[in-house]
C-alpha positions as CSV (number, residue, x, y, z in Angstrom):
1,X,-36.3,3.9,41.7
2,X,-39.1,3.4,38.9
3,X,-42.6,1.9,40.3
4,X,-42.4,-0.3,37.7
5,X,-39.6,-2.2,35.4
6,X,-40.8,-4.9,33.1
7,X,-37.6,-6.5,31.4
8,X,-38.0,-8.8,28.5
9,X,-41.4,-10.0,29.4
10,X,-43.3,-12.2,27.1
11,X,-46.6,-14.1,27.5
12,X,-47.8,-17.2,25.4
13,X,-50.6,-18.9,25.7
14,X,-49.8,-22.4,24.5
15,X,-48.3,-21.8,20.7
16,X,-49.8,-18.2,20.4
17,X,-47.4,-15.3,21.8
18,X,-49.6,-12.6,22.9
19,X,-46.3,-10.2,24.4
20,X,-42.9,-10.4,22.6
21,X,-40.0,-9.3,24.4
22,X,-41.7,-5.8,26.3
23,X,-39.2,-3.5,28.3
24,X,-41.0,-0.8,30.0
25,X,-40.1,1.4,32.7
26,X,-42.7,3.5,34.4
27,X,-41.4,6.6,36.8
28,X,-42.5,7.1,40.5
29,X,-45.9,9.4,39.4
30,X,-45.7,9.0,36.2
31,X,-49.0,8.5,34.0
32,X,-48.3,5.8,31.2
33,X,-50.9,5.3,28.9
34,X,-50.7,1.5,26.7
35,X,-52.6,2.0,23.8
36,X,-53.2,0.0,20.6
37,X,-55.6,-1.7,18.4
38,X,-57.9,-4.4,19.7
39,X,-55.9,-7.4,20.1
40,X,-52.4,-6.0,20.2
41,X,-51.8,-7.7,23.7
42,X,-52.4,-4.5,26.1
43,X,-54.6,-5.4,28.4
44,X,-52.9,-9.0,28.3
45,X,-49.5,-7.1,29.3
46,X,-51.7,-5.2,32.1
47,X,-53.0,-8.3,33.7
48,X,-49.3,-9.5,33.5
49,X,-48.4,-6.6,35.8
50,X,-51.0,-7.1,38.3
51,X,-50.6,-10.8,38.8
52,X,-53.6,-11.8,37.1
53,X,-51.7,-13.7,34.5
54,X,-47.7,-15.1,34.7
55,X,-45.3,-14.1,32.7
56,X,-43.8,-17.0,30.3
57,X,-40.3,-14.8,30.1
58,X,-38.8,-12.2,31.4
59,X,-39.0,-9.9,35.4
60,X,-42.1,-7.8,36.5
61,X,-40.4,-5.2,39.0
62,X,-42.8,-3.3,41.2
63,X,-40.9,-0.4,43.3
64,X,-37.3,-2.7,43.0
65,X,-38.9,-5.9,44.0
66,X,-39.4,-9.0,41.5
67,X,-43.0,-10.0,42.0
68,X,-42.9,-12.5,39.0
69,X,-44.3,-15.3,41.8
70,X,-46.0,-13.0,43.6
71,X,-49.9,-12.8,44.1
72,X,-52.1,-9.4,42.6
73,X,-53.0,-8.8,46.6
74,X,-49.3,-8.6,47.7
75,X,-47.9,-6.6,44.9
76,X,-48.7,-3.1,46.3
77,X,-51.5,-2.5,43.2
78,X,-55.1,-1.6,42.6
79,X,-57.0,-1.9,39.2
80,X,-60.0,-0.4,38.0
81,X,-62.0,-2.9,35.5
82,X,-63.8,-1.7,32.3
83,X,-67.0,-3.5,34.4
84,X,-67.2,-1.3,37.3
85,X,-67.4,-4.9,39.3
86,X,-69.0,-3.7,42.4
87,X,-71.0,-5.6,44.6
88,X,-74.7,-5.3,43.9
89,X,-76.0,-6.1,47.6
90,X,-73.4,-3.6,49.1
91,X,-74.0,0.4,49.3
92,X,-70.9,3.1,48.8
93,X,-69.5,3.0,51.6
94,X,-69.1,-0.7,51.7
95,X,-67.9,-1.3,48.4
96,X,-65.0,1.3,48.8
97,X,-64.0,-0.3,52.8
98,X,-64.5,-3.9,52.1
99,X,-60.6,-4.4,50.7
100,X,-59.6,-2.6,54.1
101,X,-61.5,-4.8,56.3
102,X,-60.3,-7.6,54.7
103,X,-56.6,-6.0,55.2
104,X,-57.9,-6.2,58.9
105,X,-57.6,-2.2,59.4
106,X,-58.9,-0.6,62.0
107,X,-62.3,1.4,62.1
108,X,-60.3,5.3,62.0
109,X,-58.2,4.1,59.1
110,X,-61.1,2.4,57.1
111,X,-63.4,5.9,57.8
112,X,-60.5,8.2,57.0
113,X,-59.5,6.7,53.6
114,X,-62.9,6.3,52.2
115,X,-64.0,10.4,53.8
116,X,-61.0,11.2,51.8
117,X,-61.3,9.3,48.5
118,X,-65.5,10.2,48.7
119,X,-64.1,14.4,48.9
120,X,-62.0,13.7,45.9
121,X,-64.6,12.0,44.5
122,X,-67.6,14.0,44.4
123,X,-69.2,11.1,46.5
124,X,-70.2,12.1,50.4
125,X,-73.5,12.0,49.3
126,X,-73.8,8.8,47.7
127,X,-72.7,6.8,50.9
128,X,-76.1,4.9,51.4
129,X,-77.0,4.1,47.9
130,X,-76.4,1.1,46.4
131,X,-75.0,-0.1,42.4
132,X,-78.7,0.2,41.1
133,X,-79.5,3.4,42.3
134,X,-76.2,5.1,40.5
135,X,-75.2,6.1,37.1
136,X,-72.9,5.0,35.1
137,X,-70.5,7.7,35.8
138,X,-70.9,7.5,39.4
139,X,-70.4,3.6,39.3
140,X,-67.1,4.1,37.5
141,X,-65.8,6.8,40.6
142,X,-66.4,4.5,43.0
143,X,-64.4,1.8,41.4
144,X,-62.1,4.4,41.4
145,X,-62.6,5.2,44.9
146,X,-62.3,1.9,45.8
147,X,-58.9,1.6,44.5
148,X,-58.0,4.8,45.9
149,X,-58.5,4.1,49.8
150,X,-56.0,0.8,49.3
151,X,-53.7,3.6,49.0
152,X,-51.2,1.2,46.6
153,X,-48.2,2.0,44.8
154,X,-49.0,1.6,41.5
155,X,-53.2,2.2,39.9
156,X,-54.2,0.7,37.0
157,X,-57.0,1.1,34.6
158,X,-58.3,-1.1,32.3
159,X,-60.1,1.1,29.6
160,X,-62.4,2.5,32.7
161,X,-64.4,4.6,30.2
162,X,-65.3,2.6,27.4
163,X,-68.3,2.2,29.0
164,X,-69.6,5.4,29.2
165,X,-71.3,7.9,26.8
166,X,-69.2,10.7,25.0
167,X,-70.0,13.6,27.3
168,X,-69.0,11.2,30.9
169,X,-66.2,10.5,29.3
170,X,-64.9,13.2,29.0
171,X,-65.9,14.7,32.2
172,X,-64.3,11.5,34.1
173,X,-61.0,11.6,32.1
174,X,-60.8,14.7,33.7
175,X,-61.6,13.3,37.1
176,X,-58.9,10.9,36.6
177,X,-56.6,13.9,35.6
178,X,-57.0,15.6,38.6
179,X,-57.0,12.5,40.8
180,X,-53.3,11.9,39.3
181,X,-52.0,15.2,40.1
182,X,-53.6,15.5,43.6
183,X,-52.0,11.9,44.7
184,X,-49.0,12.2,42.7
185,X,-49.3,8.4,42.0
186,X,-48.1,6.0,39.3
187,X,-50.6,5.0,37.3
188,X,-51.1,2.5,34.4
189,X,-53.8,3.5,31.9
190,X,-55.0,1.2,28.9
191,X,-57.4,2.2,26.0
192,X,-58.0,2.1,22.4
193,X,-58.8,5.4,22.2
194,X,-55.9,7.4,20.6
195,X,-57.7,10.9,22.6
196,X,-57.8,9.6,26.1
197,X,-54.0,8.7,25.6
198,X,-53.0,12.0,24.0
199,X,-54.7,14.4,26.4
200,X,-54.1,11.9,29.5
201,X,-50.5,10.3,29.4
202,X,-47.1,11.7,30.5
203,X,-45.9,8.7,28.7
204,X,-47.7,6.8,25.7
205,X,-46.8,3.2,24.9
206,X,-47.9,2.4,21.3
207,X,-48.3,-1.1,21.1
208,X,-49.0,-3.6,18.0
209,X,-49.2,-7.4,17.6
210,X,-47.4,-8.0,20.9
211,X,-44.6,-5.5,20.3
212,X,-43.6,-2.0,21.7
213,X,-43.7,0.4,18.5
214,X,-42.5,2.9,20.6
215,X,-42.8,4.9,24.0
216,X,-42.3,8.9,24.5
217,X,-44.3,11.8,25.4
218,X,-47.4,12.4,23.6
219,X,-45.7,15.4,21.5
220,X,-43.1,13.6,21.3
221,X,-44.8,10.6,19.2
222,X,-47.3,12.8,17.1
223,X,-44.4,15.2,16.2
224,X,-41.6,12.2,15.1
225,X,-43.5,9.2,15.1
226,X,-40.9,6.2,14.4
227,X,-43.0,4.7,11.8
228,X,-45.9,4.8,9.8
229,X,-48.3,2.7,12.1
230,X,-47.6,5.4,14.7
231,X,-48.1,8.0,12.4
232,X,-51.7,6.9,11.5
233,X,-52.7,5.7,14.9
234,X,-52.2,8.9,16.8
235,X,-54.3,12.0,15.3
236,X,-57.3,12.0,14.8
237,X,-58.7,12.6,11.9
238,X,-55.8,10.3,11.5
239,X,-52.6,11.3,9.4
240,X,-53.0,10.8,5.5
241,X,-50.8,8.6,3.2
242,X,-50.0,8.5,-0.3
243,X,-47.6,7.9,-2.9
244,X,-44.3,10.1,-2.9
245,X,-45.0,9.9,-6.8
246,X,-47.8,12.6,-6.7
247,X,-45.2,15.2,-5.4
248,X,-42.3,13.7,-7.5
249,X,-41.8,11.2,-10.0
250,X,-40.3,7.9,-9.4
251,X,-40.5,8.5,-6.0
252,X,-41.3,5.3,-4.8
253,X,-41.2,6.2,-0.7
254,X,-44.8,7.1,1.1
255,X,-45.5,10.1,2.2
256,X,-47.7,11.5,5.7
257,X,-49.2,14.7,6.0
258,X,-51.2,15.6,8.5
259,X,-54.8,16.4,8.2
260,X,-54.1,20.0,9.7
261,X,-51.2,20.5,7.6
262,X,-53.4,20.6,4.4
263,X,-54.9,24.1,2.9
264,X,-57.1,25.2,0.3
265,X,-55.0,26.7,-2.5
266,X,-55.8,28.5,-5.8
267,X,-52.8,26.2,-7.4
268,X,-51.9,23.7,-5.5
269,X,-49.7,20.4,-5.5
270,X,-53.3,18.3,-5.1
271,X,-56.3,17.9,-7.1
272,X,-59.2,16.2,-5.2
273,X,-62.6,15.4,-5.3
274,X,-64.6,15.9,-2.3
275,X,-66.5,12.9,-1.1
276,X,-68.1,14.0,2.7
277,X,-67.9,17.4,4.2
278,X,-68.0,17.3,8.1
279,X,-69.1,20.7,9.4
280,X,-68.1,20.5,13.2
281,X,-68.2,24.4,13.5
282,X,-65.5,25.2,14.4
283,X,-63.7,23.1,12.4
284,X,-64.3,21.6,8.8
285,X,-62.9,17.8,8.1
286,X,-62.9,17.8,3.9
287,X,-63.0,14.0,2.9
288,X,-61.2,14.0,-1.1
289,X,-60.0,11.6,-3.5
290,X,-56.3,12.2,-5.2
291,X,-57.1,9.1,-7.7
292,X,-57.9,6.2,-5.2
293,X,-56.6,7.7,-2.4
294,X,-58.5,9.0,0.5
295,X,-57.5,12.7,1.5
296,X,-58.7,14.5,5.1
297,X,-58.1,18.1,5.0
298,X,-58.9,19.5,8.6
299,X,-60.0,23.2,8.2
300,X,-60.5,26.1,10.6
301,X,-63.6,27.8,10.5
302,X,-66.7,27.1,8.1
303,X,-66.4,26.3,4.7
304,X,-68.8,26.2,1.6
305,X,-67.5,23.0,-0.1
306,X,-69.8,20.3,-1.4
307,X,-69.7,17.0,-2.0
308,X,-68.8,16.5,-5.8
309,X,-66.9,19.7,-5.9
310,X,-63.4,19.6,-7.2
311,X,-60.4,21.3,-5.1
312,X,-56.7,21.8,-5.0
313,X,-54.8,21.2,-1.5
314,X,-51.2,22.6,-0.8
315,X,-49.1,21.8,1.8
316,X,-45.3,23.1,3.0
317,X,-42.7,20.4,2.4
318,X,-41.0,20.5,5.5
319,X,-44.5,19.2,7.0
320,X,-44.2,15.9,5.0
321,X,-43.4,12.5,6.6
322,X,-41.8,10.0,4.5
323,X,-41.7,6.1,4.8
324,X,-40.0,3.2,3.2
325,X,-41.9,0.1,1.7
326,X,-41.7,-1.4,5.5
327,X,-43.2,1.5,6.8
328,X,-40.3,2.5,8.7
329,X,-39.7,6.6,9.2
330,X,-37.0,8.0,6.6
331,X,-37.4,11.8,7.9
């Protein structure tokens, strides 16, 4: 039975549509990250799953049961907000048990679930302190923690990180990680952040305008992405895109290539002007022009190029994407 089934769902709010016709299924412990530009109805569709907002069409099926009438608190969920939301005038331990005492559990359970989620948490030591007296970081695990104690069938996160700097981050995604494969749960994740989803999801949801572009593995999108807004939203730097004409003429399709999949060559298919070099050490991102078009040609290693400096860029056919004038994916 899937943890979660959403079947022609669609949201409007008056005239606008926000969702258009989603069908999503999400596995019992499977990690499904939505992800998407701003404003592509994501964390719309995520409020739609926990209640927060009604569906105009279509079933929201949690564990086999149609909860389209019924409230967040009943549904069997938790959510972790972008804003931390924790009560200022509460410490720790208080924010993460005040859902259970409201649930009217007893004192053993309340104490059990929050020793547990604190061990998992990094957090036995931050019992007495209140919001002020934490870090960022540590504010975002125990809004974690606090979902984590309601022991619910389904978590979801609504772009928990985008709060934080770079280095927490990335040191929480990995908390969140590790969280998932220690409780085996189902859990919802939306971002903007094509990384996060990459390196977090089983599942990625690639949503645009409302729509589902497509859903599959990570892999799985980057390596046959059904069209060419998938192909430039996932990667990063993002694939390139140019005119099938500057590999053959009156080719009028577009053609992808990866950054990666681009190599200094004596002779080569490309001639470009470099724009920006960004020296990363170990890597080299090579910003070109072929005409008007912008080229990114991710290198291994250090390279001596400079801006100004003319190069040539080759490339193995069977690494080329190609796309009609819809964008769809030919091969």
């Amino acid at each position: 039975m899937a943890a979660l089934s959403l079947s022609n769902v669609s949201k409007s709010f008056g005239k606008v549509e926000v969702l258009k016709d989603i069908n999503i299924e999400v596995e019992d412990g499977e990690f499904v990250v939505f992800v998407g530009p701003s404003g592509c109805g994501k964390s719309t569709l995520l409020r739609v799953i926990a209640g927060l907002e009604d569906a105009t069409t279509g079933d929201v099926q949690i564990g086999g049961v149609v909860v389209n009438h019924t409230p967040p608190s009943r549904r069997g969920i938790a959510m972790v907000f972008q804003s931390y939301a924790l009560y200022p005038h509460l410490n720790v331990y208080k924010n993460m048990s005040l859902a259970l005492k409201q649930e009217r559990q007893s004192k053993a359970v309340i104490e059990a679930r929050v020793a547990k989620a604190c061990r998992m948490l990094n957090l036995e030591e931050y019992l007495d302190r209140y919001p002020s007296e934490l870090s960022g970081g540590q504010r975002q695990r125990v809004a974690i923690g606090r979902a984590i104690v309601r022991e619910p069938r389904l978590f979801l996160f609504d772009e928990p990180l985008s709060n934080l700097d770079a280095a927490l981050r990335m040191n929480t995604r990995l908390e969140i990680a590790g969280l998932h494969d220690a409780l085996g749960a189902s859990m919802i994740y939306v971002t903007h952040d094509q990384t996060e989803a990459m390196t977090l999801a089983d599942k990625i949801v690639v949503l645009r305008d409302g729509r589902v572009e497509q859903a599959g593995s990570p892999m799985e999108l980057y390596n046959n992405p059904a069209n060419q807004f998938v192909a430039g939203f996932l990667g990063s730097p993002s694939m390139n895109f140019l005119p099938a004409g500057f590999i053959a003429k009156g080719d009028d399709r577009t053609i992808g290539i990866r950054p990666e999949d681009l190599q200094l060559v004596e002779e080569g298919s490309l001639t470009a002007t470099v724009q920006h070099v960004e020296r990363l050490g170990g890597d080299t991102n090579v910003i070109a022009r072929v005409d008007e078009h912008k080229l990114t040609a991710r290198l291994f290693g250090q390279h001596s190029i400079e801006q100004g400096q003319t190069i040539r860029l080759g490339f193995s056919a069977q690494r080329l994407y190609y796309f009609d004038a819809q964008g769809r994916r030919l091969s």
